[in-house]
N, C-alpha and C positions, 0 to 999 in steps of 0.2 A: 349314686355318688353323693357323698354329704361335702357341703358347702357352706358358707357364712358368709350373710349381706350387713353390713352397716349403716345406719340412719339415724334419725331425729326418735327419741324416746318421748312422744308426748302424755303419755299413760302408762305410770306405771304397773306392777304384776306381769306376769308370765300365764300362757296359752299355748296350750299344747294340744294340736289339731290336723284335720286335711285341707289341706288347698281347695280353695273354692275363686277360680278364675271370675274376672268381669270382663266382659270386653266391651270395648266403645267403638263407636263409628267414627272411621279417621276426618282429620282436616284437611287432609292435601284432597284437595278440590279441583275439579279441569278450572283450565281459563276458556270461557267461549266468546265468540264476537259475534253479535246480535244485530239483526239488519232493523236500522233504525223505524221502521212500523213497529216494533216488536217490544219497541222501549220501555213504554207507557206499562204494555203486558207481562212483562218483566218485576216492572216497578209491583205491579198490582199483587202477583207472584208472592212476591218478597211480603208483601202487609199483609196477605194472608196466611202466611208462614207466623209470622210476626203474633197475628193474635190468634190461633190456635195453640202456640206455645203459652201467651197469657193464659187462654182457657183451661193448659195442662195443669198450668204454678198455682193455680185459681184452684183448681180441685184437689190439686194435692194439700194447698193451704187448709181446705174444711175436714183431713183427715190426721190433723196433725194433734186434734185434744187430747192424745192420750200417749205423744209425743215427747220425747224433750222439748221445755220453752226454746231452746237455741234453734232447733230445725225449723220452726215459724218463723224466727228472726232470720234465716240466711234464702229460707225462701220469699223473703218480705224486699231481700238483696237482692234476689236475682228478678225479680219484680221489677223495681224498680231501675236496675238495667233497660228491662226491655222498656221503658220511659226516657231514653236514656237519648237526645240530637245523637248523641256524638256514635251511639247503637243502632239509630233509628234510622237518622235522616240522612247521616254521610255514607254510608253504605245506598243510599237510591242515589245521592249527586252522582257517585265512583259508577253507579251502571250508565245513569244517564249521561255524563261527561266521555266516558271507556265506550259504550253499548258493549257490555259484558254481563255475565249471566250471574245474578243474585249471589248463586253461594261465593263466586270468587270474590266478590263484591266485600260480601261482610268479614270474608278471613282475610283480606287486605287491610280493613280495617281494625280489628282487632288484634292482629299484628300489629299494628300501630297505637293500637292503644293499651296493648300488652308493654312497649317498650317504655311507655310512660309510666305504668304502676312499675317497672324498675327501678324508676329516677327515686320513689317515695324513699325515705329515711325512715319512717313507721311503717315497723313489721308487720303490725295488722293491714296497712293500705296494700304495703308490698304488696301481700299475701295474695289481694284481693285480684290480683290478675287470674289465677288460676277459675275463680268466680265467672270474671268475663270469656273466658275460653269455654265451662261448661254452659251459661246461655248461649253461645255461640253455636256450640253443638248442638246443642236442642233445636235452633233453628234450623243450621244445616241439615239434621235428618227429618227433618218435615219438608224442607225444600226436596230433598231427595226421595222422599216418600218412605224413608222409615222414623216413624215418631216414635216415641216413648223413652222407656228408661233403659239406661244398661242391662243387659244380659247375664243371667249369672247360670254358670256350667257348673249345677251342684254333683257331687259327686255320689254312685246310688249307695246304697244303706250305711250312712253316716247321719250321725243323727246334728239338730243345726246347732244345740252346744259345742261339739266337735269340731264346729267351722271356723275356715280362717280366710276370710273373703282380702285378695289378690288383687289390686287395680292400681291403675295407672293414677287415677283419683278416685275421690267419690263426690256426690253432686250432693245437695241438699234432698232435689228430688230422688235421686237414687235412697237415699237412706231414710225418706220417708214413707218409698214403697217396702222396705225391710222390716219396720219401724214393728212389725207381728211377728218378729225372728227375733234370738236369741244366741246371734252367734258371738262366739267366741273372742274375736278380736279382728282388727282390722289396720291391713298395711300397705301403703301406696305409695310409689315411684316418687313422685310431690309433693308439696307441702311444708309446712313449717309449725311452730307451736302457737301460731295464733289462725292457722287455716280450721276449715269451720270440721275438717275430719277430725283434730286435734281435740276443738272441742268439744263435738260432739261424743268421742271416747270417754273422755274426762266427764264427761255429766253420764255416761253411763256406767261408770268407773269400770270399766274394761281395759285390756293393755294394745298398745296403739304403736306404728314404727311409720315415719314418714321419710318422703326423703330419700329413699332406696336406691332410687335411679333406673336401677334395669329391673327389679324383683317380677313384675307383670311378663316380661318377657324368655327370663329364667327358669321362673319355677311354672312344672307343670300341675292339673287339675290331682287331687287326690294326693298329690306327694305331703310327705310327712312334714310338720312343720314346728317348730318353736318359737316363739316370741318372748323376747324381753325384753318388754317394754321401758324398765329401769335404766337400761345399759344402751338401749338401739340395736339390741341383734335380735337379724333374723335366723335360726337355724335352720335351714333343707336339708331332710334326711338325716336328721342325726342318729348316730349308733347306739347301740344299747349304754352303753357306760353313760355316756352322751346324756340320754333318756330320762334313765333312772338317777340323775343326779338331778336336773330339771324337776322331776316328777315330787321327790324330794323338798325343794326350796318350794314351788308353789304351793305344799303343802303347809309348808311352814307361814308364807306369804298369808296364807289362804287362816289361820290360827292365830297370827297376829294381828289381823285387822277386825277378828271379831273379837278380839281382849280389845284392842283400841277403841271400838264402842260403848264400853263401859267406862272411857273416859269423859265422856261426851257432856255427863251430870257431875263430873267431880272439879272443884274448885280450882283455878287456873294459879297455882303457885307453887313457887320452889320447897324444897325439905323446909328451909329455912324461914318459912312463912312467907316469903316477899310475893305481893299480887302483882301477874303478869295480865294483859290484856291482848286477846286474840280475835281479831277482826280480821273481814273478810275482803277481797278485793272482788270488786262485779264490774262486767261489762253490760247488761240488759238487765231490767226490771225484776223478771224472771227467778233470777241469779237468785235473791233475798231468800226465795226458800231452801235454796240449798247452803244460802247461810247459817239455816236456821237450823237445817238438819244437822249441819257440821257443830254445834256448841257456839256458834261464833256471837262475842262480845256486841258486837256492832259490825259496820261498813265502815272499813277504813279507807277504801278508795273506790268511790264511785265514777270508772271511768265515762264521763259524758259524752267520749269524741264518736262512742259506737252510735248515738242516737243521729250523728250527723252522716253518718257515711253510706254510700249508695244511693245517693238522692242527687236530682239534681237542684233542688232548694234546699234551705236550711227549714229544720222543724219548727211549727209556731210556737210563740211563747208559750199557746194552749194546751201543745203536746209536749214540751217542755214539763211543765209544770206536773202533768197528769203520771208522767213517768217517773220525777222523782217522788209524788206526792207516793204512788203505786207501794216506791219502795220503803219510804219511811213508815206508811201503815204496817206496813210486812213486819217491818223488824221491830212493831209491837215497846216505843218509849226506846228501844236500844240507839246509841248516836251516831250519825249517817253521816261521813264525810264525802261530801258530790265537788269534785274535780272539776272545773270550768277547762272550757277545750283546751284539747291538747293535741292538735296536729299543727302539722308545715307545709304550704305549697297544694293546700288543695284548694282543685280546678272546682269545685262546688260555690266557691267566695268569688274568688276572681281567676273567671278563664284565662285572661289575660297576661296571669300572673305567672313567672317557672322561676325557679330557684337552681343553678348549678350544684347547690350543697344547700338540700335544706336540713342537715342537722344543726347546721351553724346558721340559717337564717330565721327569715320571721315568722317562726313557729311559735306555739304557748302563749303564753303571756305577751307574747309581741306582735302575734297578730290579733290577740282579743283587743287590746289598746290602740292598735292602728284599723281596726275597723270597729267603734266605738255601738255603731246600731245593734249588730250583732249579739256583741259582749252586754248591754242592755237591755236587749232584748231575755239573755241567758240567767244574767243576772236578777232581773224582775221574777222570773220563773221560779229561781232557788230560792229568791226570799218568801214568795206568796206558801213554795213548797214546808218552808220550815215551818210557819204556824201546828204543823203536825206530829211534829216530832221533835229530839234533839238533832239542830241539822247546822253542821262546820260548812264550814266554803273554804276549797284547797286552790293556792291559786300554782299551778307550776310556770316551771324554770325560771326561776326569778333571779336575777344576777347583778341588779340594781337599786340604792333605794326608792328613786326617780320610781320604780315598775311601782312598788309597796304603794306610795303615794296617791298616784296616777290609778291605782286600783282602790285603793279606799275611798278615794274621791270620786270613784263610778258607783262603789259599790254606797255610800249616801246619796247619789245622785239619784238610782234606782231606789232606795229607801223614800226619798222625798216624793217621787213619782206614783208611790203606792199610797202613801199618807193621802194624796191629793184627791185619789179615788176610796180612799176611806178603804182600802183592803188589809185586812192584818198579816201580819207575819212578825215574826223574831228580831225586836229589835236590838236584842245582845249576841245577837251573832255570832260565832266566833269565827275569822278570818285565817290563816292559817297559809304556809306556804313551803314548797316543797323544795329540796336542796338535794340538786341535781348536778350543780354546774360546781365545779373547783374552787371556782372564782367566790359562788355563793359561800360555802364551806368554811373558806378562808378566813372570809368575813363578813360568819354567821351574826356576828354581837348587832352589825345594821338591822337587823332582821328580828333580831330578837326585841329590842326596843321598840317596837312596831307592828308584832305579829302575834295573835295568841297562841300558837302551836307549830311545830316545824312538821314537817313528813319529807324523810330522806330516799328517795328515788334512788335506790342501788343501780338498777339498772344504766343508767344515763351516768350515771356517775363516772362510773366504771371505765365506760366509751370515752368519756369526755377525758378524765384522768387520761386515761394510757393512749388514747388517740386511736381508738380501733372502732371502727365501724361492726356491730355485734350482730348484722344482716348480712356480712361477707365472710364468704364459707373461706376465703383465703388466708382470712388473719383472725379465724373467732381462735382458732386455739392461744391466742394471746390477748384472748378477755379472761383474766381473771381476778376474781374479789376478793383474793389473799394476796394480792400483790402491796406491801407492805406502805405505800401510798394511796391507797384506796382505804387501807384500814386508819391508816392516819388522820383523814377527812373523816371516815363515820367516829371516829374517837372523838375527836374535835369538837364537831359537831353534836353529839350526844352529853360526852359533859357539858360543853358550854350552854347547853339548854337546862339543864340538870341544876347548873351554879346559878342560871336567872330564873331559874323556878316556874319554866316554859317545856309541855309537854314536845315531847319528839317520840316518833312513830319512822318504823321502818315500812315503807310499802313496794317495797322492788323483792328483785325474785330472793335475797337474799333469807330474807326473813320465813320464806317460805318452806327453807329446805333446811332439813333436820340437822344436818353436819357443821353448819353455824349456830344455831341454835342454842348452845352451849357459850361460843364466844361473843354473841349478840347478851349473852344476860351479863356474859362479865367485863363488856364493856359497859352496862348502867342502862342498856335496853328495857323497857319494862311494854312498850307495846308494837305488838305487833299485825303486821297486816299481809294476809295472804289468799291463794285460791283458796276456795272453802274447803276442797277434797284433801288440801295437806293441814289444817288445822291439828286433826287429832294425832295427826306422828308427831306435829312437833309439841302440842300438849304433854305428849309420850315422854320429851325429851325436860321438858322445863321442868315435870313434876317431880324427877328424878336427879334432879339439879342444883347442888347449893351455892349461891352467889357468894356468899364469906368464901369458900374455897375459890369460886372460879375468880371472881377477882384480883386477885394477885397472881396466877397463873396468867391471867390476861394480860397483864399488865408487862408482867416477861416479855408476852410474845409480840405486844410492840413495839420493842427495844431491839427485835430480830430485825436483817435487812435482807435477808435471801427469800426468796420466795417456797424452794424446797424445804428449806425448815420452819418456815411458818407451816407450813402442810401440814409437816409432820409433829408440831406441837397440836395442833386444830384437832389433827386425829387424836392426839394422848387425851385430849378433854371430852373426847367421844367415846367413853367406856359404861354406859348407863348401864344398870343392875338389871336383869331380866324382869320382865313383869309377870308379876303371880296369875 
């Protein structure tokens, strides 16, 4: 029987393959009660569980050189998990306080600490529960005496391009013992666009579907399969018509991405000559090379907040420094713009600390400035870093002049502190600051007086504009970035940088995706910042592009107040000429 699952497209292209099941050892655990002699032996139990799973992440970490950089960085996560009191230590209190047996112990707790990475407003933190559930399983099946990795039920004479590996999730470790396979694509029940499945597809430009729900349970071993990863479906069993239409587009898929490679050395501008700038957004060090692969300009957003997460301290200024210095050599004179943190509410700063809503609390900019060592500490690190490179400092969400202030005055404070020790770095700096909030937007002119560069945060924008939480599956279908006030604010915003002769850069997912691409140049866009892998479609798209015509088309479309016919002007300016 042919069927259709829908989910999260984190990858796109299309795979067409057999089913190759995973299966995992469950977490519904007995509850036992332990006669108190037993406790200690229990405890003891448990830490030997504990570091035999260190010594599994340990050996899978020295098998990872020839790996994706991401799958070192997520086993570097779940590492540092197992470091983790709140993993460690409360799970022996709960046996010792309970006299109950280890495993119930830690899936009590991790239930509990699952409910917390809910509370996060950042999609990568969210995410990060799924993280704590697969170290949890790994313990669990050593306490139960079966260790290792998932299981996978390949199917016989299929060969492993053919495969399309089925699971509930996938673990770091799981995909580093694969890491000698070549399958086809990969889709799981779970997940989101910033879980480490997601990105590990996308670094291996494979097509990916998360988020399924039941697909693990659905489809069986060797059943026919489709992915599109573009759209989020899955096919099971599709028909021949089905098939052969599929069969088809991949081919096509598969023809334009190797013309797209031939973009890669050809100059970043319109018919009309205007130079457009394509920079890449990075979360890890790493990332730089795949900057480099893609054409990209520079780093337009070097997210910091990954280097903080999973730990239970914050990284030294030493490893600080070592990481951005990594990536400014990488990108070889190109200009690196490194983002100072950007989260809310994490338990890493102050345990103490919860937020009922932290997209509306002291997150960004507001908690670098209310915990001043920190921001100090971060801040010394990006200046020593820039002696190396062209290197900007992005401060986000900024919604006040008071923040501007308050941040130039740290960021000379940190300049004074290095003079002292006679260390060099950058003393023209360029500062720069991201416009996320409505409020900022409104009134960008504060900011522009103030700041040498804008970078517009579509993302957050968006949320913030229309009031939609874009981590809840209940009301994302009313996040959208043609809603005819969200275009108002990047209008706004991009001229009036334009008119004070202040660069502005898009770095939200906007800028990344090909079908604005068009409307971003004829609103007066000229840079842009994205994942490395979509650079060259939308190079595809600007080079093919005249701004004298798009301009005035643009300019129509925001004078429209419906949301359906902005759409459908968006698409009339999506007609590019095929490429030879």
């Amino acid at each position: 029987m042919s069927f259709a699952l829908h989910g999260l497209g984190v990858s796109g292209g299309i795979a067409i393959g057999r089913a190759m099941l995973m299966s995992h050892a469950t977490l519904e655990v007995a509850h036992l009660t332990i006669a108190p002699r037993l406790v200690d032996k229990e405890v003891a139990r448990f830490e030997h569980a504990l570091d035999k799973v260190r010594e599994e992440l340990a050996a899978m970490k020295e098998n990872t050189e020839h790996a994706p950089a991401e799958l070192a960085a997520f086993i570097d996560l779940h590492v540092m998990f197992l470091a983790d009191p709140e993993l460690v230590e409360v799970p022996k209190q709960i046996i010792r306080e309970r006299r109950c047996n280890a495993e119930w112990a830690l899936v009590q707790q991790m239930e509990h600490l699952v409910a917390q990475f809910e509370q996060f407003e950042d999609a990568y933190l969210k995410e990060r529960k799924f993280d704590v559930v697969q170290v949890v399983e790994r313990v669990v099946k050593e306490l139960l005496g079966h260790p290792g990795r998932a299981v996978l039920k390949k199917a016989k004479g299929v060969t492993e391009e053919n495969l399309i590996i089925v699971a509930h999730d996938l673990s770091p470790a799981d995909v580093i013992a694969f890491k000698e396979h070549r399958f086809a694509s990969f889709v799981t029940d779970v997940g989101g666009a910033t879980s480490h499945t997601a990105i590990l597809a996308r670094s291996m430009a494979i097509p990916a579907i998360v988020g399924l729900s039941s697909a693990r349970s659905m489809i069986r071993d060797n059943e026919l399969l489709i992915v599109d990863g573009a759209r989020g479906v899955l096919i099971v069993n599709p028909d021949e018509r089905v098939l052969e239409e599929y069969r088809l587009r991949k081919e096509q898929i598969e023809l334009e991405r190797s013309k797209l490679k031939r973009l890669k050395s050809a100059p970043s501008e319109t018919l009309d000559g205007v130079p457009v700038s394509l920079q890449a957004n990075i979360e890890l060090p790493a990332d730089a090379k795949d900057a480099l692969e893609s054409g990209a300009d520079g780093i337009g957003l070097f997210r910091t907040e990954f280097l903080f997460l999973g730990r239970g301290d914050m990284p030294s200024e030493e490893e600080q420094f070592e990481a951005y210095r990594k990536v400014i050599k990488a990108m070889e004179g190109r200009p690196v713009t490194i983002r100072t943190f950007d989260l809310g509410g994490d338990k890493a700063i102050d345990h103490q600390r919860t937020q009922t809503n932290p997209a509306l609390g002291r997150r960004a900019i507001r908690l670098s400035l209310a915990e001043p060592k920190m921001f100090h500490l971060q801040l010394r690190a990006i200046l020593r870093a820039s002696r190396y490179g062209k290197v900007k400092l992005l401060i986000p969400m900024l919604s006040h002049a008071h923040q501007i202030d308050a941040t130039l005055a740290a960021v000379e404070q940190a300049k004074s502190s290095l003079r002292g020790e006679k260390l060099l770095f950058d003393e023209n700096i360029e500062v720069g600051g991201m416009i996320e909030i409505p409020g900022a937007a409104l009134a960008v002119s504060m900011f522009l007086r103030r700041l040498d560069f804008l970078s517009i945060g579509t993302n957050d924008l968006i949320q913030y504009t229309l009031a939609i939480d874009r981590t809840d599956e209940q009301v994302s279908s009313l996040y959208d970035p043609l809603h005819p006030a969200v275009l108002m604010l990047v209008a706004h915003t991009i001229t009036s940088a334009e008119k004070a002769g202040i660069p502005v850069s898009v770095c939200g997912e906007m800028a990344g995706a090909p079908k604005f691409t068009r409307l971003l140049l004829g609103l007066g866009l000229r840079t842009f910042s994205m994942h490395p892998s979509q650079i060259l479609e939308v190079k595809s798209r600007l080079v093919q592009a005249d701004v004298n015509e798009l301009a005035p088309l643009v300019r129509r479309i925001l004078r429209l107040e419906e949301t359906a016919r902005i759409r459908e002007a968006v698409d009339k300016l999506n007609s590019p000429a095929p490429m030879n």
